[in-house]
DRENKE-202302 format. One record per residue: x, y, z of N, C-alpha, C in turn. Coordinates in steps of 0.2 Angstrom, whole numbers, padded with zeros to 4 digits, always signed. Layout:
residues N
XYZXYZXYZ...
This chain:
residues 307
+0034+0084+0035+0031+0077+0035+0036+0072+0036+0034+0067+0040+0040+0062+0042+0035+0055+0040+0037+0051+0034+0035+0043+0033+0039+0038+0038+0038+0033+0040+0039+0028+0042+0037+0023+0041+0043+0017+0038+0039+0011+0038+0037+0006+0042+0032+0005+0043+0032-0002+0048+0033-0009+0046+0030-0010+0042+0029-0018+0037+0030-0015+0029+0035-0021+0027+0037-0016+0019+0036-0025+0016+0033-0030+0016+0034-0036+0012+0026-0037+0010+0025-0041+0005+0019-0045+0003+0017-0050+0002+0011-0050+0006+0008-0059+0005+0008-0060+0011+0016-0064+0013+0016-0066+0021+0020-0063+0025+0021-0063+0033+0027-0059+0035+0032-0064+0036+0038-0064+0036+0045-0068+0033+0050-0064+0039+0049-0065+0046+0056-0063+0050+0059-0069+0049+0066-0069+0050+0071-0072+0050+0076-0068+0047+0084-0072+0048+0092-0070+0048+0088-0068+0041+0087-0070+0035+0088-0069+0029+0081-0060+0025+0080-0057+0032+0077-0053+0031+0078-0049+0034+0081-0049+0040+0083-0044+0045+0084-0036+0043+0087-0037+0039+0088-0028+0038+0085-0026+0034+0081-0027+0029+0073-0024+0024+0066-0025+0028+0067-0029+0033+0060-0032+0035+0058-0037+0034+0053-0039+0038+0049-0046+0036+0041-0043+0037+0039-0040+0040+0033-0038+0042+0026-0034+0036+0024-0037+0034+0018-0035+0030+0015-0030+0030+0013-0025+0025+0013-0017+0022+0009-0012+0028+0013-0009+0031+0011-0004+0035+0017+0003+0033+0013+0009+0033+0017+0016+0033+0012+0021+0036+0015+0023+0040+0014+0028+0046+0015+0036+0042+0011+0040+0040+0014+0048+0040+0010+0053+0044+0017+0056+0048+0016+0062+0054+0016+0068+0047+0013+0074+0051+0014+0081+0047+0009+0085+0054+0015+0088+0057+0011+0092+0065+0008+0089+0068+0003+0087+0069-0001+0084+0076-0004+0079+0071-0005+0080+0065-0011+0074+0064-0005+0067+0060-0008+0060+0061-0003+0056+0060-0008+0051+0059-0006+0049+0050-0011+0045+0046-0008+0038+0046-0011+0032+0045-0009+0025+0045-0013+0023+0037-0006+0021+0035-0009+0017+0028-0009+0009+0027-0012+0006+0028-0014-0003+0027-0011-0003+0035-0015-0010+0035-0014-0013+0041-0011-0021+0040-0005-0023+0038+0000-0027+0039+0001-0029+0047+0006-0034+0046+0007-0036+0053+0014-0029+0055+0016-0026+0049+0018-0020+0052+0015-0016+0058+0008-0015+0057+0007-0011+0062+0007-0013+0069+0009-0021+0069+0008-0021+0076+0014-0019+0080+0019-0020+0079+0026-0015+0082+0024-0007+0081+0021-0004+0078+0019+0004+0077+0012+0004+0083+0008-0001+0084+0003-0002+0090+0007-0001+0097+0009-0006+0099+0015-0005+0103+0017+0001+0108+0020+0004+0101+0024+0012+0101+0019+0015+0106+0012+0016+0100+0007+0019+0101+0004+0019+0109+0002+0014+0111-0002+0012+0117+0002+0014+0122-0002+0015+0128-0010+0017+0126-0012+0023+0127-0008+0026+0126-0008+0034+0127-0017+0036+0122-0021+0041+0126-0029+0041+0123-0026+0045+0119-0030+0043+0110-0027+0048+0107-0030+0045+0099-0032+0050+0096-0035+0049+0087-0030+0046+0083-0032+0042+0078-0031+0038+0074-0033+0037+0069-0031+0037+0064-0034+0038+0055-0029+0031+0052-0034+0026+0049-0033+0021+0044-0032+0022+0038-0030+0021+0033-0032+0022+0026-0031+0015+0024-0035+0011+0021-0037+0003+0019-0036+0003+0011-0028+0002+0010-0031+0001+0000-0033-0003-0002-0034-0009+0003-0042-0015-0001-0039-0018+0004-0043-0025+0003-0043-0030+0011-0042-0037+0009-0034-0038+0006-0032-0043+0003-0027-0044+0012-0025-0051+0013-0025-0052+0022-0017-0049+0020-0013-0048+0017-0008-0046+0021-0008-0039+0022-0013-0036+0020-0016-0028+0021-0019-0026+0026-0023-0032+0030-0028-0031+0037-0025-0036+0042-0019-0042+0041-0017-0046+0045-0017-0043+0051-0017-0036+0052-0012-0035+0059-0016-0030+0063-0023-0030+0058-0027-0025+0063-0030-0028+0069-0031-0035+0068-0034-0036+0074-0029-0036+0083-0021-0036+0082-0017-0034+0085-0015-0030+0086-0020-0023+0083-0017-0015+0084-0019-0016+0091-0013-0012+0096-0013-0014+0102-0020-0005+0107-0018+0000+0101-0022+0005+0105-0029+0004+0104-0033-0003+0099-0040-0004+0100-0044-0006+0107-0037-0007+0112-0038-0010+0118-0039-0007+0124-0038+0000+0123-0038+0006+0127-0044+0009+0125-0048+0011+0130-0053+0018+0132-0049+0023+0131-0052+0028+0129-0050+0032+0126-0045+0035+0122-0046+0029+0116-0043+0032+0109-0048+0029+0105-0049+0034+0100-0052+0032+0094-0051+0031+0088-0054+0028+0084-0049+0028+0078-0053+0026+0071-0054+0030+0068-0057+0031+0060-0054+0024+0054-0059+0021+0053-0055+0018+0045-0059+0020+0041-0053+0023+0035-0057+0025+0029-0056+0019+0025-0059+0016+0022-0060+0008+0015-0067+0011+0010-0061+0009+0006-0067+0009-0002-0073+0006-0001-0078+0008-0005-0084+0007-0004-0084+0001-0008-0090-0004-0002-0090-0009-0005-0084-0015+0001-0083-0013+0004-0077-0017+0006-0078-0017+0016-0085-0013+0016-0086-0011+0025-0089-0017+0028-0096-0022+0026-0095-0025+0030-0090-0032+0029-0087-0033+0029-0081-0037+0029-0076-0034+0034-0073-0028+0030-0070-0025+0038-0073-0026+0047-0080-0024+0045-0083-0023+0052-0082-0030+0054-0083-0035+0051-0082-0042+0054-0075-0043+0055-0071-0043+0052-0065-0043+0056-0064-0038+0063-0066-0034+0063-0063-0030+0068-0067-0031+0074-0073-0034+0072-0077-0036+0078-0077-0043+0081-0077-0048+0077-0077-0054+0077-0070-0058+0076-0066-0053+0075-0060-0059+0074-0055-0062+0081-0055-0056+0086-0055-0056+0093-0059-0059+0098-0060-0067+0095-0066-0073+0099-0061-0077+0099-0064-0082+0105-0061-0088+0107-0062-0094+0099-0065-0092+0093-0064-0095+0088-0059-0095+0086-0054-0088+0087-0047-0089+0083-0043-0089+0088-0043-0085+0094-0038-0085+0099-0038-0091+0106-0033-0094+0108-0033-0095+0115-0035-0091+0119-0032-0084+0121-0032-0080+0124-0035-0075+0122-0044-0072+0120-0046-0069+0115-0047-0062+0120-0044-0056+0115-0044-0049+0119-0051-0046+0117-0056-0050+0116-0065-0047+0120-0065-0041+0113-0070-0037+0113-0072-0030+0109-0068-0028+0109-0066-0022+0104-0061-0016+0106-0064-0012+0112-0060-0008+0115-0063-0003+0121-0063+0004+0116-0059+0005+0113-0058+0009+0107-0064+0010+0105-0063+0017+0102-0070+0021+0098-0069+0020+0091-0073+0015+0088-0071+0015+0081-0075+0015+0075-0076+0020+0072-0078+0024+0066-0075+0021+0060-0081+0020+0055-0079+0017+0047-0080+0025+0044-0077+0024+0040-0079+0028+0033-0076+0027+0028-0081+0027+0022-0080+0025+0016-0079+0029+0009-0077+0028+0006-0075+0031-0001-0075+0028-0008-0077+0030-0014-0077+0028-0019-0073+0033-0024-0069+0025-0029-0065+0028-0033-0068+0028-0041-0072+0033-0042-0073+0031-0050-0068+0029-0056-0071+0023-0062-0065+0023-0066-0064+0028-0069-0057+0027-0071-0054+0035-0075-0057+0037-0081-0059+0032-0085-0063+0032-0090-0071+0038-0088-0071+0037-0085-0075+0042-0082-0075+0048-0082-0068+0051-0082-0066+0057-0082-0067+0061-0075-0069+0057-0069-0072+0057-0064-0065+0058-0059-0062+0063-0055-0058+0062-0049-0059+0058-0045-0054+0055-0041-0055+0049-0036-0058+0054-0029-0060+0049-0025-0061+0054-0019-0056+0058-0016-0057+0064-0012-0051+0068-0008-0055+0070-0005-0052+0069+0003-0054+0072+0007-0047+0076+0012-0048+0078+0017-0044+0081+0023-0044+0079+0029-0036+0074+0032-0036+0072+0040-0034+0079+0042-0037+0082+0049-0031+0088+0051-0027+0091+0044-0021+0089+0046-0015+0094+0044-0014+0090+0036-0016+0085+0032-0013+0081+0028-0022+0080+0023-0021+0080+0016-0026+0082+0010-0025+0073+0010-0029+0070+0008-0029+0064+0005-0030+0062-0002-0029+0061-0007-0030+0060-0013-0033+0053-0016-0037+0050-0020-0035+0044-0021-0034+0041-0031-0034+0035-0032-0036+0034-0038-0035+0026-0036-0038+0024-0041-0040+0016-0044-0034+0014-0045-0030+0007-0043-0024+0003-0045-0028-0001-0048-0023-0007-0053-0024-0014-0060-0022-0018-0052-0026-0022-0049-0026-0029-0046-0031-0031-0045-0030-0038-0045-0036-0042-0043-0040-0039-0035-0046-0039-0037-0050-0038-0032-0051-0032-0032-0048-0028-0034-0048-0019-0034-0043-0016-0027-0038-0011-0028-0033-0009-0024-0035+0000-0027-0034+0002-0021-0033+0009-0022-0026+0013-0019-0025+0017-0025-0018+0021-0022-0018+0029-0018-0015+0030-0015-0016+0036-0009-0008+0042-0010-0012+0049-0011-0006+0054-0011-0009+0056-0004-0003+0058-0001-0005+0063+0006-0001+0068+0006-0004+0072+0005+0000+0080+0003+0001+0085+0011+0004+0088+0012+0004+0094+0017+0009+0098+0016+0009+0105+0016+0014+0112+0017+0017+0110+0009+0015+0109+0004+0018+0107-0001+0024+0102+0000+0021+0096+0002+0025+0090+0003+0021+0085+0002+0023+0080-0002+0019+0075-0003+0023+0065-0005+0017+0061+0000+0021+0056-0005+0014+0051-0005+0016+0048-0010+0011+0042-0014+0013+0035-0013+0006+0032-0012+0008+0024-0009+0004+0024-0013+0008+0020-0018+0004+0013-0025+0006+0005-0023+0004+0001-0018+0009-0004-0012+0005-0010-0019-0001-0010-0022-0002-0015-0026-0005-0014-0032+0000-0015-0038-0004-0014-0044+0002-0018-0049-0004-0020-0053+0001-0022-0060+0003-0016-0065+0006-0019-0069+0007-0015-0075+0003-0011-0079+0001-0005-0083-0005-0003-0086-0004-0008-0092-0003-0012-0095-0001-0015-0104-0003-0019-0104-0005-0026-0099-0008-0031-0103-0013-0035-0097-0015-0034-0093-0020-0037-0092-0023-0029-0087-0030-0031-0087-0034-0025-0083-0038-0030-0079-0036-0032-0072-0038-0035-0066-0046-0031-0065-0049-0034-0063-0056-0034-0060-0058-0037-0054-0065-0040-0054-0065-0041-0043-0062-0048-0047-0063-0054-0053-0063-0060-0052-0054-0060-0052-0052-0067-0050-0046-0069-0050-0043-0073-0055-0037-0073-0058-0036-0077-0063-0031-0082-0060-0032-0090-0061-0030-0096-0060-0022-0096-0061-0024-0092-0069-0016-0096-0072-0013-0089-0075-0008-0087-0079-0008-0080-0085-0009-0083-0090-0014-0078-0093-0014-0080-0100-0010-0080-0105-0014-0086-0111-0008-0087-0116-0005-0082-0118+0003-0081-0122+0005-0076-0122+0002-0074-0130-0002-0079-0132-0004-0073-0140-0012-0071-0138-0013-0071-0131-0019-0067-0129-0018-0060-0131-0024-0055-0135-0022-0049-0134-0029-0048-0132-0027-0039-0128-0034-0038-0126-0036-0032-0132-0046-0033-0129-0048-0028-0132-0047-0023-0133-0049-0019-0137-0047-0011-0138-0050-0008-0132-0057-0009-0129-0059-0006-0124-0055-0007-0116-0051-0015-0117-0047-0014-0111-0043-0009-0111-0038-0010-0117-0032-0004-0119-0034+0001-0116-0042+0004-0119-0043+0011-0117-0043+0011-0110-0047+0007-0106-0046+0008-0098-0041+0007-0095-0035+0002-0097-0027+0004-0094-0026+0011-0096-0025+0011-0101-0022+0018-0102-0024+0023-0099-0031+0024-0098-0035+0029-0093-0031+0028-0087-0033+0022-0083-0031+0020-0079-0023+0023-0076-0018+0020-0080-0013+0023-0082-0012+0030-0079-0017+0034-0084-0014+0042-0085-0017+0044-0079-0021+0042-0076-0023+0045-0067-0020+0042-0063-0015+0036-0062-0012+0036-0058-0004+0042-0059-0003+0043-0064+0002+0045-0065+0000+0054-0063-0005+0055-0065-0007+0064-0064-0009+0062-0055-0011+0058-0054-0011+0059-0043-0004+0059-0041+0003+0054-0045+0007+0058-0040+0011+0063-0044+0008+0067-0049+0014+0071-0051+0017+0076-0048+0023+0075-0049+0028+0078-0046+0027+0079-0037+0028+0072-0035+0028+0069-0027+0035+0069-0026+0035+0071-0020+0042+0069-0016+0044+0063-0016+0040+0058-0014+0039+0051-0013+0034+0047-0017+0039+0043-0020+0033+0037-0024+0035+0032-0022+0029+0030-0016+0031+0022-0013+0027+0016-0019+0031+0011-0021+0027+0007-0027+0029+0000-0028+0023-0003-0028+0024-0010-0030+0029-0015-0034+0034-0017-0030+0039-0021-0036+0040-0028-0033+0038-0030-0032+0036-0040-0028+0039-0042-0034+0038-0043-0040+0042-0048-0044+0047-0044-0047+0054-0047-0050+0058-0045-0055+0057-0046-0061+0061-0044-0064+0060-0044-0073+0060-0049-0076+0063-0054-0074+0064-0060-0073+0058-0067-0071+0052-0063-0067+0049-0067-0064+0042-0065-0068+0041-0058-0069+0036-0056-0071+0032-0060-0078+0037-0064-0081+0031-0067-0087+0030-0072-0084+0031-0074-0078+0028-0083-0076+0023-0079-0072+0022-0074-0067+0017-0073-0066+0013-0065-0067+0012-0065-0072+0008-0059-0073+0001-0059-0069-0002-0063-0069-0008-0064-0068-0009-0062-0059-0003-0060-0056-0002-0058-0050-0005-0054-0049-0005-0046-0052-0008-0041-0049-0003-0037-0047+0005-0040-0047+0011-0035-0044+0015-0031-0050+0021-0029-0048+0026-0026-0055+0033-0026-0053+0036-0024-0056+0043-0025-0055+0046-0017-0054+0053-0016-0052+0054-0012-0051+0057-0009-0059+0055-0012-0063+0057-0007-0070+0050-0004-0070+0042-0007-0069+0039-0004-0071+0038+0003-0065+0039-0001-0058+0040+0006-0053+0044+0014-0056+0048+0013-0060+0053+0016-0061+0052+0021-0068+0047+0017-0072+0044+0018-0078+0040+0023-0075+0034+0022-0071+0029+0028-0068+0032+0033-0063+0036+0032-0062+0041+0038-0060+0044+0043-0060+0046+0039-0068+0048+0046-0071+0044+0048-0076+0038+0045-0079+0034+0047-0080+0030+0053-0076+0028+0054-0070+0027+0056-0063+0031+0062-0063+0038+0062-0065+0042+0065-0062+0043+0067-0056+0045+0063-0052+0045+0060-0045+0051+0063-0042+0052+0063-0037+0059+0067-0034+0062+0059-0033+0057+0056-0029+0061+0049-0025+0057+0043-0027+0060+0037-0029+0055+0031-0028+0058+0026-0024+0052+0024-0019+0055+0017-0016+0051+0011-0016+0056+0006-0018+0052+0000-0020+0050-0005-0013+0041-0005-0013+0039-0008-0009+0038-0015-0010+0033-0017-0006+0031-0024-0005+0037-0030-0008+0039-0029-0005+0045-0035-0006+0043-0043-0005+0045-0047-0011+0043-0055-0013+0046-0058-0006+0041-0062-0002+0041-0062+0003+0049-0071+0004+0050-0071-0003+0055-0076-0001+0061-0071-0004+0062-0064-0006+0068-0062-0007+0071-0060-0002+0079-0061-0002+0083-0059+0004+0085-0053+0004+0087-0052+0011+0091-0046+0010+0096-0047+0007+0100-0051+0004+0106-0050-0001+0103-0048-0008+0099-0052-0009+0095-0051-0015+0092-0043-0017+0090-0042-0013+0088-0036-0013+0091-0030-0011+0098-0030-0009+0102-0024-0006+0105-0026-0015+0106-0030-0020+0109-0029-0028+0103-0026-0031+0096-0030-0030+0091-0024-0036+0093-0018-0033+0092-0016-0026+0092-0009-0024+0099-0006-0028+0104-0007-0027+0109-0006-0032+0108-0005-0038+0105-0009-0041+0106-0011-0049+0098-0003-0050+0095-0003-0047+0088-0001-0052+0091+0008-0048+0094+0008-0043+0098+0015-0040+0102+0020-0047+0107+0017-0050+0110+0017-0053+0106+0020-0062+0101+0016-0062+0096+0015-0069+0094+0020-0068+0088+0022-0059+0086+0031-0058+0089+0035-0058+0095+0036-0056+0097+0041-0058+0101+0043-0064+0100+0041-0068+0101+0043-0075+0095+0046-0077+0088+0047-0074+0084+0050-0074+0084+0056-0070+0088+0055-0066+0086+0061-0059+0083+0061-0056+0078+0054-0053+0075+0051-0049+0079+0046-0043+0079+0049-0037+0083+0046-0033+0079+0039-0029+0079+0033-0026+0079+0029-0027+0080+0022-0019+0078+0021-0018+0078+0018-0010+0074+0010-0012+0075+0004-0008+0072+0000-0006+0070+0002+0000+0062-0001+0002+0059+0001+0009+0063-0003+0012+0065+0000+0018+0068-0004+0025+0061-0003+0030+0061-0007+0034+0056-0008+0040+0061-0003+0046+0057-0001+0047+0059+0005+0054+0063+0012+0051+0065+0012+0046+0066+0018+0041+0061+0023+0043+0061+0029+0044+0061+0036+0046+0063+0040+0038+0059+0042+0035+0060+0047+0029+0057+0054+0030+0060+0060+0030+0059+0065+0031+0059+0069+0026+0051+0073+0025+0050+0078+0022+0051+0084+0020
């Protein structure tokens, strides 16, 4: 199993000198395992993995953990929907298809573009899945691309995000790219303006559904070779914005070893940190895992991880 990242930031894409070596390109990860080769979010990451791609005819598998735009910016410029003969599958959470379908059909008009690249020529297939809450007792969906088992379960963000294990030949790695905390707010579809007051406490029955929620993200990736995870804010920044939806990399770090994880790498990077900035957390929270026995990586853009 070979990961790749294409887009490793959040929110917006940020090229320039002060990104250069982590990336600037919004959340895209690429995983091969034999023949079959799955795409997770569609980020402005994917358009350099498009590129690659084209236009050689050939099948293609999306995985959509929700349709917040820095997660679909980059579909409308995936460059093989422009080619006859290739096809390409999106799987997205149920509830979330016709809005994809308007993007993917309608955003390539002369209302957005000067130069509008028409239809796709591309064969393109939705399919949808539902995550029930863990409170449920209910498994999230799983299916099978080819050679790679898909897994899912429910993430804490605004608007609802889902997380994905992609297993093969007993290899496996988990992309958690958006979730809060499990401890103090349970995000739902509404958005919160501001964080709430700090002597806000929640009800017993939210507690119950974090912690549910909690315990099944932790049992999808137990004992994963890879746990890719949300850490957009520091420790530092996380009590001015709770109400974000994102975590830090103590709480990444937290569910990992929980998890028991072999590796964790800290994704979605705060679209104004620098690479200096970030090659010190990467240092500092390196150090903090492996006192656990958890090895530890910030995503780099064009990194190549091998199974």
């Amino acid at each position: 199993m070979q990961i790749i990242c294409w887009g490793v930031r959040g929110s917006v894409p940020v090229p320039g000198p002060a990104t250069c070596r982590y990336g600037g390109n919004t959340p895209c990860v690429e995983v091969c395992a034999g023949d079959t080769r799955v795409i997770v979010d569609a980020g402005t990451g994917i358009f350099p993995l498009g590129r690659r791609l084209a236009p050689n005819p050939a099948h293609y598998d999306l995985l959509l953990s929700h349709l917040h735009w820095d997660h679909i910016q980059g579909l409308p410029f995936f460059a093989p929907l422009r080619h006859a003969g290739v096809s390409l599958t999106i799987h997205v959470p149920v509830g979330c298809l016709s809005l994809l379908r308007e993007l993917v059909f309608n955003a390539n008009c002369h209302r957005y573009l000067a130069a509008p690249f028409g239809r796709p020529a591309a064969d393109i297939q939705f399919e949808t899945f539902a995550c029930p809450a863990p409170e449920n007792r209910v498994p999230g969906a799983r299916w099978s691309i080819g050679e790679i088992e898909i897994g899912t379960v429910n993430l804490n963000h605004p608007g609802h995000s889902v997380g994905f294990r992609l297993s093969t030949a007993g290899r496996s790695v988990v992309y958690y790219s958006d979730t809060a905390p499990f401890d103090e707010i349970l995000f739902g579809s509404e958005y919160l303006g501001q964080a709430p007051h700090k002597d806000t406490k929640l009800a017993g029955a939210e507690r119950e559904r974090l912690a549910a929620m909690r315990q099944a993200a932790i049992d999808l990736a137990a004992g994963a070779d890879l746990l890719i995870f949300d850490s957009h804010l520091t420790r530092q920044e996380y009590p001015q914005f709770p109400h974000y939806g994102h975590s830090t990399p103590d709480h990444a770090l937290e569910m990992a070893i929980a998890a028991q994880v072999r590796e964790l790498v800290l994704f979605h990077h705060a679209p104004a940190r620098s690479d200096t900035e970030l090659a010190k957390l990467e240092e500092q929270y390196r150090s903090m895992a492996g006192a656990h026995g958890v090895a530890l990586r910030a995503a780099r853009e064009g990194e190549r991880i091998n199974l």
